[in-house]
DRENMAR-341856 format. One record per residue (C-alpha): residue number from 1; residue in three letters; x, y, z. Coordinates in nm, 2 decimals. Layout:
  resi  resn       u       v       w
   NUM   ALA       X       Y       Z
...
This chain:
  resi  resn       u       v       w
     1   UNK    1.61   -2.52    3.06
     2   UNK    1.36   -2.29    2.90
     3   UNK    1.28   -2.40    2.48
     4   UNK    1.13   -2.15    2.24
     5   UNK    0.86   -2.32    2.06
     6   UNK    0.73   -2.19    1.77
     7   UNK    0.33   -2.19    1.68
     8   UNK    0.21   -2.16    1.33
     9   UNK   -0.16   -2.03    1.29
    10   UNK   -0.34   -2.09    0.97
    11   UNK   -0.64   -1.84    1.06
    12   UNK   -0.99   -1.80    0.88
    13   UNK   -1.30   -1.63    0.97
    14   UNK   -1.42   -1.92    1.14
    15   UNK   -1.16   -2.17    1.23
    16   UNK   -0.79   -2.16    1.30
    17   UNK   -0.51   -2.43    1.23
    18   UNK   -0.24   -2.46    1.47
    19   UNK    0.11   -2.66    1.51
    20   UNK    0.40   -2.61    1.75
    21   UNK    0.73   -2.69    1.59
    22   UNK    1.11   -2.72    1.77
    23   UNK    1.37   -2.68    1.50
    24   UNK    1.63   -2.87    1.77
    25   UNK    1.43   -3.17    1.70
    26   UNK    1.26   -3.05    1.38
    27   UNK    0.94   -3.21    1.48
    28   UNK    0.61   -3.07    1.46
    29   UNK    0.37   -3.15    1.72
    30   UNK    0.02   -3.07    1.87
    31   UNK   -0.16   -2.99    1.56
    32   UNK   -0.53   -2.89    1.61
    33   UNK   -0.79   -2.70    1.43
    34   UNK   -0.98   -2.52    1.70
    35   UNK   -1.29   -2.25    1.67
    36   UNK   -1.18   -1.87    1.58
    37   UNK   -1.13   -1.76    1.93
    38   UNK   -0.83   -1.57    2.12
    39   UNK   -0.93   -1.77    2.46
    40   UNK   -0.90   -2.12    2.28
    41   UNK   -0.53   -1.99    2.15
    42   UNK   -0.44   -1.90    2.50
    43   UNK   -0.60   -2.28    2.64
    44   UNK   -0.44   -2.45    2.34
    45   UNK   -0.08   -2.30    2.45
    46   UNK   -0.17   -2.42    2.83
    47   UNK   -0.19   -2.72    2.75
    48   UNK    0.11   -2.79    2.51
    49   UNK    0.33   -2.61    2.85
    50   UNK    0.17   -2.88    3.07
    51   UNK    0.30   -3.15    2.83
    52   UNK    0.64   -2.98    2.79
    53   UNK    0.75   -2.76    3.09
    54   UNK    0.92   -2.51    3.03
    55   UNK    0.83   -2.43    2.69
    56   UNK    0.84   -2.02    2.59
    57   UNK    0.60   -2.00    2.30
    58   UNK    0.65   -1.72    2.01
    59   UNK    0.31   -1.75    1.76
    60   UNK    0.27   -1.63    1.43
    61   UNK   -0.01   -1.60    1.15
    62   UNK   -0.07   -1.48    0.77
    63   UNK   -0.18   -1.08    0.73
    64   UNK   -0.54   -1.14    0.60
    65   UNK   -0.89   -1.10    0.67
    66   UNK   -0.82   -1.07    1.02
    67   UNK   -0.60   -0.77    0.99
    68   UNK   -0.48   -0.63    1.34
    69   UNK   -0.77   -0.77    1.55
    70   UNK   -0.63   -1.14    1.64
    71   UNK   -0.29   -0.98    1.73
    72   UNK   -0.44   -0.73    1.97
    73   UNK   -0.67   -1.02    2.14
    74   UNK   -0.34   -1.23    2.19
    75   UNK   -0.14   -0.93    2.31
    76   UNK   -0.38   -0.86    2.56
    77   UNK   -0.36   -1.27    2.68
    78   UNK    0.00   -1.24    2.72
    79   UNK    0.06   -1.44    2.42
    80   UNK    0.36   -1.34    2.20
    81   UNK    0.29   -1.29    1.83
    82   UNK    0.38   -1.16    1.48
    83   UNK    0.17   -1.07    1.18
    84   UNK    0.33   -1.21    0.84
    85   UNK    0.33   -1.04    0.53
    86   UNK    0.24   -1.32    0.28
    87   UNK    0.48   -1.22   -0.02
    88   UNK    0.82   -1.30    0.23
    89   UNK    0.70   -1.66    0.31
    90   UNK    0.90   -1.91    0.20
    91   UNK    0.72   -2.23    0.08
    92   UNK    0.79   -2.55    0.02
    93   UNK    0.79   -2.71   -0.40
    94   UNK    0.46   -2.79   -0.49
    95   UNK    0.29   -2.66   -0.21
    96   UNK    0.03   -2.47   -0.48
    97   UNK   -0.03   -2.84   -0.61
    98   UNK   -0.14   -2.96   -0.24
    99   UNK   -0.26   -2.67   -0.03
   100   UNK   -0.43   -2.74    0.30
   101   UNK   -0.48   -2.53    0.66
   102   UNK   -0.24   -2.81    0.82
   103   UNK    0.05   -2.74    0.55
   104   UNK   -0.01   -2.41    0.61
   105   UNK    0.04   -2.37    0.95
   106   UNK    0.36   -2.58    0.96
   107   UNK    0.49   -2.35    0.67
   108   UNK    0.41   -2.09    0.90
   109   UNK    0.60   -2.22    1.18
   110   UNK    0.91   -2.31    1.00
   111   UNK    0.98   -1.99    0.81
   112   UNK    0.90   -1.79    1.22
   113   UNK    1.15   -2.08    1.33
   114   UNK    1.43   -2.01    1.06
   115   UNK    1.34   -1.62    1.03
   116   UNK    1.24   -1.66    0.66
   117   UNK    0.99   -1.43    0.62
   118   UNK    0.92   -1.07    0.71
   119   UNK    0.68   -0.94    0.99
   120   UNK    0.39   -0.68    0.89
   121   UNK    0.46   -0.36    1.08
   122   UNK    0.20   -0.30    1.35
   123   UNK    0.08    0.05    1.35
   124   UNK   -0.06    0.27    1.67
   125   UNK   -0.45    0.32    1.70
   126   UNK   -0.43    0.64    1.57
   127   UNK   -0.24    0.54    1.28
   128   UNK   -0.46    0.23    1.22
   129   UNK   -0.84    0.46    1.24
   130   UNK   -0.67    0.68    0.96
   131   UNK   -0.54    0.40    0.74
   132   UNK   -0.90    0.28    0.77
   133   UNK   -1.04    0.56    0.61
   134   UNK   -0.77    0.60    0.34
   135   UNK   -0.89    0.29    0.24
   136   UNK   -1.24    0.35    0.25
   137   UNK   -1.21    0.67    0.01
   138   UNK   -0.98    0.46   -0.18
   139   UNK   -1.22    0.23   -0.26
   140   UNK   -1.49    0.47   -0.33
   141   UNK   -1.27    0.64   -0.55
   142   UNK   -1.20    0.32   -0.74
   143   UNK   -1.58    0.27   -0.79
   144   UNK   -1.62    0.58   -0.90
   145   UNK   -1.35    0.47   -1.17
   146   UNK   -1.55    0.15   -1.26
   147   UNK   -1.88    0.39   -1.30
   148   UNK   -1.65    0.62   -1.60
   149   UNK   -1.54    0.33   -1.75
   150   UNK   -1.93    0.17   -1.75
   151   UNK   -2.06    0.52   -1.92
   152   UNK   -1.75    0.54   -2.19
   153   UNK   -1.82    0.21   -2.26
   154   UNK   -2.21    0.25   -2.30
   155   UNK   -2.12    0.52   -2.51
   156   UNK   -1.88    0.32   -2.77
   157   UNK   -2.17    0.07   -2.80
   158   UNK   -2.44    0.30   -2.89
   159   UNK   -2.19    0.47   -3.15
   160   UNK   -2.15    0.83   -3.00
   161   UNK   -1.82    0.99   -2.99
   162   UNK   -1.72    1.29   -2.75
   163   UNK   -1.51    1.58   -2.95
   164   UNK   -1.47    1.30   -3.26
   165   UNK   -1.15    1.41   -3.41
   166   UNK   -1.04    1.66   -3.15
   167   UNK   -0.81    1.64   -2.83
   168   UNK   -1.04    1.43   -2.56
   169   UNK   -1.09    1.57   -2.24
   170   UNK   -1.33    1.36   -2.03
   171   UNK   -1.49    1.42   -1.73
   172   UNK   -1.46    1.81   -1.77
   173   UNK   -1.76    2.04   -1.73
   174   UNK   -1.82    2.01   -2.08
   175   UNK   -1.80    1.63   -2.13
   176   UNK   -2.06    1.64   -1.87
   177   UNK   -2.27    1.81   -2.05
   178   UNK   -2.23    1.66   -2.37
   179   UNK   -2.36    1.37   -2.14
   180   UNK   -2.68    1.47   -2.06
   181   UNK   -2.78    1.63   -2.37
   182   UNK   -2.67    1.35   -2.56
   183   UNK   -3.04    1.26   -2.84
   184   UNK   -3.13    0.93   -2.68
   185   UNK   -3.41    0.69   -2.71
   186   UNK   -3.63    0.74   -2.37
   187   UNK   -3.48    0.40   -2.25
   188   UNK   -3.13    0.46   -2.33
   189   UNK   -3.14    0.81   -2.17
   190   UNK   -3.26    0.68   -1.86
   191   UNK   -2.97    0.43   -1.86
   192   UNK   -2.74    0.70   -1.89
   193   UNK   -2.90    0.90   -1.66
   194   UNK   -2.86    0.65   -1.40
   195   UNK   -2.51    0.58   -1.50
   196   UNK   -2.47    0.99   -1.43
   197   UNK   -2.61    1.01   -1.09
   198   UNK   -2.41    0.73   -0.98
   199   UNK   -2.08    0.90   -1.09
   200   UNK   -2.23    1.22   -0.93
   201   UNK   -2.31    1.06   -0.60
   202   UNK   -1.96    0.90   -0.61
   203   UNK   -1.79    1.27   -0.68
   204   UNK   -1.96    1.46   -0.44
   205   UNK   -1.88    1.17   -0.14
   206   UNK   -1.51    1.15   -0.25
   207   UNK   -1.51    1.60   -0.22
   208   UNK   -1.63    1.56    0.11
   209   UNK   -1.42    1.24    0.24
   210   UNK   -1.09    1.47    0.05
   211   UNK   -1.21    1.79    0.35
   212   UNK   -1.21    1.51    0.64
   213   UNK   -0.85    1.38    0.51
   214   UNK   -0.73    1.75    0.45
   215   UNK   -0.84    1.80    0.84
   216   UNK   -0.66    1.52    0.98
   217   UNK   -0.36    1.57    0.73
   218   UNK   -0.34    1.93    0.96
   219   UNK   -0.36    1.74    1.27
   220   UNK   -0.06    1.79    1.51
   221   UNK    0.07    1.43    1.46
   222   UNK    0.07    1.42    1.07
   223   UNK    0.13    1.82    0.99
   224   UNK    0.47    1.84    0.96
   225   UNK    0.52    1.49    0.75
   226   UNK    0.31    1.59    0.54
   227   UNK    0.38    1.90    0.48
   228   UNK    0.71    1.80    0.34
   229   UNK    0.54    1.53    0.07
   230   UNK    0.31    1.77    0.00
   231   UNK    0.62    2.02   -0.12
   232   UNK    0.64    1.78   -0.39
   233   UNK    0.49    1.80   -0.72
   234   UNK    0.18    1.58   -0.81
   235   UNK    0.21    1.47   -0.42
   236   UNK   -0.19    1.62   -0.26
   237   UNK   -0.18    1.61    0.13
   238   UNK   -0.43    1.33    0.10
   239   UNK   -0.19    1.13   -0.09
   240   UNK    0.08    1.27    0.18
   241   UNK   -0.15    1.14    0.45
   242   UNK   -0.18    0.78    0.27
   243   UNK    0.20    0.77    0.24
   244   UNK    0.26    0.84    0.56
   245   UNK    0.00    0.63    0.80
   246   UNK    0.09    0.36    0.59
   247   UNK    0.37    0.27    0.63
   248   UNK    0.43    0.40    0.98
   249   UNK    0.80    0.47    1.12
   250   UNK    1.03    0.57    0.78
   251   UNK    1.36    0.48    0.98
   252   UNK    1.33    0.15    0.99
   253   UNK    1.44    0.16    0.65
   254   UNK    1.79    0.21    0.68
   255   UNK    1.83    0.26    0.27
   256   UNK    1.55    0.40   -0.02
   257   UNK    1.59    0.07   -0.14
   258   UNK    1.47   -0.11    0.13
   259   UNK    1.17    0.11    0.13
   260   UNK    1.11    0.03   -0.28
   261   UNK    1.11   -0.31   -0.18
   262   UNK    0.88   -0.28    0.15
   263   UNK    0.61   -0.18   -0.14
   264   UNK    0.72   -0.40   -0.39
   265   UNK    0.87   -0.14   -0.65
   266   UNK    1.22   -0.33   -0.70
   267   UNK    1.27   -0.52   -1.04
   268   UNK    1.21   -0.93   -0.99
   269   UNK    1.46   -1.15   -1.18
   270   UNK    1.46   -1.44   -1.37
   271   UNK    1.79   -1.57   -1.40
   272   UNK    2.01   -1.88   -1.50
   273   UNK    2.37   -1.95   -1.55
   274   UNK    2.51   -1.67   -1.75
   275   UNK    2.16   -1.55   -1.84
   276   UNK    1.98   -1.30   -1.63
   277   UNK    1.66   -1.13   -1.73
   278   UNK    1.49   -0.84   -1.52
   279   UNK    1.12   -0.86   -1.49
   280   UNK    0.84   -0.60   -1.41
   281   UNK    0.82   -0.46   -1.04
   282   UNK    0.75   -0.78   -0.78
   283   UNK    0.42   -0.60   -0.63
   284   UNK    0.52   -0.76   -0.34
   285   UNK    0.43   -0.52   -0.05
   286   UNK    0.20   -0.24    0.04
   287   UNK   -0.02   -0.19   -0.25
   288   UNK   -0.20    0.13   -0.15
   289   UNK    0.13    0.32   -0.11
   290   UNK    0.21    0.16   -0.43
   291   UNK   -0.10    0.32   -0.57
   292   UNK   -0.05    0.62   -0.44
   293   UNK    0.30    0.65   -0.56
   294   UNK    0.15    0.54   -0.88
   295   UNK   -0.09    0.83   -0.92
   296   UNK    0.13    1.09   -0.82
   297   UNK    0.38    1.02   -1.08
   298   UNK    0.12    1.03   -1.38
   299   UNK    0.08    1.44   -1.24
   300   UNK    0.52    1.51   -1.19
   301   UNK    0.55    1.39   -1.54
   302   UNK    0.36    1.67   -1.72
   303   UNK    0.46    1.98   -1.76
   304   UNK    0.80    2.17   -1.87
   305   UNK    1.12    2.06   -1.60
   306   UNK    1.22    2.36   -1.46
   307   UNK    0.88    2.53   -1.44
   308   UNK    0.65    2.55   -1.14
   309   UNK    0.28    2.61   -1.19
   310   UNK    0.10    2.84   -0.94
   311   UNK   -0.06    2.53   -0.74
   312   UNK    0.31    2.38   -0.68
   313   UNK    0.42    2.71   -0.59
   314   UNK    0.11    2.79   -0.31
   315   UNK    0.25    2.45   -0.14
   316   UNK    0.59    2.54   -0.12
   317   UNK    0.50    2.84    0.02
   318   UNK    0.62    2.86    0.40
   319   UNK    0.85    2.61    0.39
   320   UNK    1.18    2.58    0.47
   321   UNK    1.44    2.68    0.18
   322   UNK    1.64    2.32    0.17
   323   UNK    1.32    2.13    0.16
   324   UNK    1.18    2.32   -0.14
   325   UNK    1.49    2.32   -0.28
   326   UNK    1.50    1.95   -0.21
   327   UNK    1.18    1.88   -0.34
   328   UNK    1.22    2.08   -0.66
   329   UNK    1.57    1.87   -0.79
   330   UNK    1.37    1.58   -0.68
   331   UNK    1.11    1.66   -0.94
   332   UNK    1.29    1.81   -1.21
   333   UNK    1.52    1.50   -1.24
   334   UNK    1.21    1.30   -1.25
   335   UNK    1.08    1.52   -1.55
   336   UNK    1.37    1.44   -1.69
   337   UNK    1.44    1.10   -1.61
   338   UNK    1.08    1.02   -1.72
   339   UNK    1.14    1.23   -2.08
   340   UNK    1.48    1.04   -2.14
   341   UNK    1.31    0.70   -2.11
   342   UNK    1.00    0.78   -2.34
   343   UNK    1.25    0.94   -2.62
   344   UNK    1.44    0.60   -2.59
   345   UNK    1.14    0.42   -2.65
   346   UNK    1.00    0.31   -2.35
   347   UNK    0.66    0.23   -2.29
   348   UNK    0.51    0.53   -2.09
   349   UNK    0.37    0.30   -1.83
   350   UNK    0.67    0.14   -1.78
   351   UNK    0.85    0.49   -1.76
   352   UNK    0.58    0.63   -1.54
   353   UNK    0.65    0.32   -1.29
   354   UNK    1.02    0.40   -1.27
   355   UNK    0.94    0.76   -1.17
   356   UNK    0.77    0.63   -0.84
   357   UNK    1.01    0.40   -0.78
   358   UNK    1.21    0.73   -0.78
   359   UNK    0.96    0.90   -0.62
   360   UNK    0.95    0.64   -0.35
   361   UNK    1.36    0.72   -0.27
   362   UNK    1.29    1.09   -0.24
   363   UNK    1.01    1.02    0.03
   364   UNK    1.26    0.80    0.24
   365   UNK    1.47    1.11    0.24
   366   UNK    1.24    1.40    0.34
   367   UNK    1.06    1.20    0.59
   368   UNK    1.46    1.07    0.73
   369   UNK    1.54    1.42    0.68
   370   UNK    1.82    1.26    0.42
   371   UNK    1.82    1.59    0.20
   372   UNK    2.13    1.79    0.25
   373   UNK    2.41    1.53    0.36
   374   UNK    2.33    1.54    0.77
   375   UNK    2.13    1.26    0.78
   376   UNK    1.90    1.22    1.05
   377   UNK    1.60    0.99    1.18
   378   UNK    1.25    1.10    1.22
   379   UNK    0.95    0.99    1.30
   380   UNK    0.60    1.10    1.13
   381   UNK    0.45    1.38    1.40
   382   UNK    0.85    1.44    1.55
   383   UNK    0.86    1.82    1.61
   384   UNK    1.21    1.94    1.53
């Protein structure tokens, strides 16, 4: 009779852990450490069939470093695996006190054997080359963050204050130039200087990486999805783009809620007996979505509810009438929503967060076409 045997990988750059386990007889058994290799996986799992005939194996490791590349290798092999996301994984008391690769690949193995843990969805090729380079202008874009808050802060140490006693508006033409004409010491103006062509460098490389995502946002596959997001307020089609190669195939989320918690937006608890006390959001998921939700918020709140400025408006334009009309309730009961919890003393952080948690739900339903009552399943790139 054929036995599933499950494997649990603990895999690094240069080494990888492995244990079989059999829940039947709750053992685990030929644990190794063997060279980062696909091949070695393979041999490893030929051998452990010799020793128990008929064995079916199903193998599983952490997401990490590795990303995509060690499931592709094994796919290729005939080997049978899934990717982990690390926030699922159940783990054992005071396995932070005693961490090793061993009692991480047996952890592994146990929560595939039990089904306690989720499984990272794996995304297309095409999907995968334009996550990549979401990332990468994320990152740049976060440097370019670091570099502004490296020249504010040069600034608060030599004493100079921009518009001192007036509304600040940095980073506008005019801050700019207070900048550079700013009466330095000849040392201290070169350090500035510096600091400024840094931050210029990093603008004009995010501009043009924005006109390579605004071309593949166009592209057959993603136009239509994002499209829709981009009917939203404070939702670019970059950040439409990011949203959608991200997280793939939207029905597979049978709820909003399952999508909130997918990136980690739903409320953790800390509760015992008759006390129960809601924490901050778990973070537990996809944290560039997350981000991107994040961002997009800070633009829906500002502004008058009700009122559409001229760039919202050019966006719309073209689209059908029960997605803008879908897309404008969505963002005027965010306005709303996000004045309500300020007035009642929230802290505006905390208030912007809930709005992409709500922003979040109102994705789900344009992209599962969830907007008027019929609902219906589609996938990112599905004409119709």
């Amino acid at each position: 009779m054929e036995s599933l045997v499950y494997v649990g990988m603990d895999v690094h750059k240069d080494t990888y852990s492995l244990c079989c386990y059999e829940p039947s007889g709750g053992e685990f058994f030929a644990e190794t450490r063997i060279d980062a290799d696909a091949r070695l996986v393979k041999k490893y799992l030929e051998e452990v069939g010799k020793a128990r005939p008929g064995s079916r194996f199903l193998a599983c490791y952490e997401a990490g470093c590795l990303g995509f590349s060690l499931y592709k290798e094994l796919s290729k092999l005939g080997i049978d695996c899934k990717i982990v996301a690390p926030t699922t994984l159940a783990k054992e008391p005071g396995s932070s006190v005693k961490k090793t690769d061993r009692k991480d690949a047996r952890m592994l193995a146990r929560n595939l054997a039990f089904g306690l843990c989720r499984f990272v969805h794996i995304p297309d090729e095409v999907d995968l080359e334009t996550r990549e380079f979401v990332r990468m202008r994320m990152a740049h874009k976060k440097a370019m963050k670091k570099v502004k808050q490296q020249i504010l802060s040069f600034c608060l140490r030599l004493g100079v204050k921009y518009a001192d006693g007036a509304r600040k508006q940095y980073w506008t033409a005019a801050h700019l130039e207070w900048l550079r004409k700013l009466d330095l010491s000849p040392t201290m103006r070169e350090i500035l200087d510096e600091y400024l062509d840094t931050y210029g460098k990093y603008e004009s490389k995010i501009e043009r990486l924005d006109g390579r995502l605004l071309e593949r946002s166009d592209a057959e596959r993603y136009k239509e999805a994002t499209d829709r997001l981009n009917c939203l307020k404070g939702v670019t089609k970059q950040g439409a783009l990011t949203i959608v190669s991200e997280v793939g195939d939207f029905s597979r989320f049978a709820t909003p809620n399952e999508l909130c918690s997918y990136l980690g937006m739903v409320p953790g608890q800390s509760s015992s007996g008759q006390s129960v006390n809601y924490l901050g959001i778990t973070k537990q998921g996809n944290s560039a979505v997350r981000w991107q939700l994040v961002e997009s918020a800070q633009s829906i709140v500002r502004g008058t509810p009700g009122k559409k400025s001229r760039r919202t408006l050019s966006k719309q334009s073209g689209m059908p009438a029960r997605v803008v009309s879908y897309c404008d309730r969505a963002t005027e009961r965010m306005m709303r929503k996000f004045n309500r919890l300020v007035l009642s003393g929230k802290e505006r952080n905390k208030a912007v967060t809930a709005i992409a948690r709500e922003l979040a739900c109102f994705v789900w339903g344009l992209m599962t076409d969830n907007i008027d009552g019929r609902p219906q399943s589609r996938r990112p790139g599905q004409n119709g």
